[in-house]
C-alpha positions, 0 to 999 in steps of 0.5 A: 865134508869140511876140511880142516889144516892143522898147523903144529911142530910136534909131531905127538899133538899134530896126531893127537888132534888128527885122530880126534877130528877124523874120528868126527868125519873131517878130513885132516891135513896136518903141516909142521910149521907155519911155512909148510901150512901157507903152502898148503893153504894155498893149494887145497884151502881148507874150511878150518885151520888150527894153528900152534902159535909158538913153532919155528920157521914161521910162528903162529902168529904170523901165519895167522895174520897172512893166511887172513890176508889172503881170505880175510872170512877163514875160520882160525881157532889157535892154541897154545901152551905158552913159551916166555910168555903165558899162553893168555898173551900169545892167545889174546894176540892170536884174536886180535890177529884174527883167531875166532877161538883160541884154546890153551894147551893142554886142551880136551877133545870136547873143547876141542871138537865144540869150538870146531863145530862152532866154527864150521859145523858138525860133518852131519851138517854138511851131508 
């Protein structure tokens, strides 16, 4: 079963996403911040991260770039709403960083879930 982290500080959209993915048949690990997905990166990788770009502690972007550094083929798809900037900025970033896909909140669950199966594959692929 594919396994996917999803990074994000609010607590509202870290659950929002969850409930959809799992109800696809992923398994989902949720971290709050940049710093709390690192370590959890490094103990159970997954096959997907999602991550928020605009979070404290360690953003987005910079998660990004690390977490590609330690394995440069992960599959990343990161989304955003904006913050100073429009989300097109932090989001062009994002791919240029690493991101293979990149999705501006407020997103749909079949933008969602299409750009996860893109990525890595429906769960009915991996059985």
């Amino acid at each position: 079963m594919p396994k996917i982290l999803i990074i994000d500080d609010e607590p509202h959209i870290l659950m929002m996403v969850k409930k959809m993915l799992e109800r696809a048949g992923y398994d989902v690990n949720l971290a709050s911040n940049g710093n709390e997905g690192l370590k959890q990166f490094r103990k159970s990788p997954p096959d997907l991260v999602i991550t928020d770009i605009i979070m404290p502690e360690r953003e987005g972007l910079e998660t990004i770039r690390e977490m590609k550094l330690l394995r440069s083929n992960l599959k990343i798809i990161a989304m955003s709403g904006g913050g100073k900037i429009s989300a097109d900025n932090y989001l062009e970033t994002a791919k240029i960083f690493g991101a293979a896909i990149v999705i501006e909140k407020p997103f749909t669950q079949k933008q969602l879930l299409s750009s996860v199966v893109e990525l890595i594959g429906s769960v009915e692929d991996s059985v």
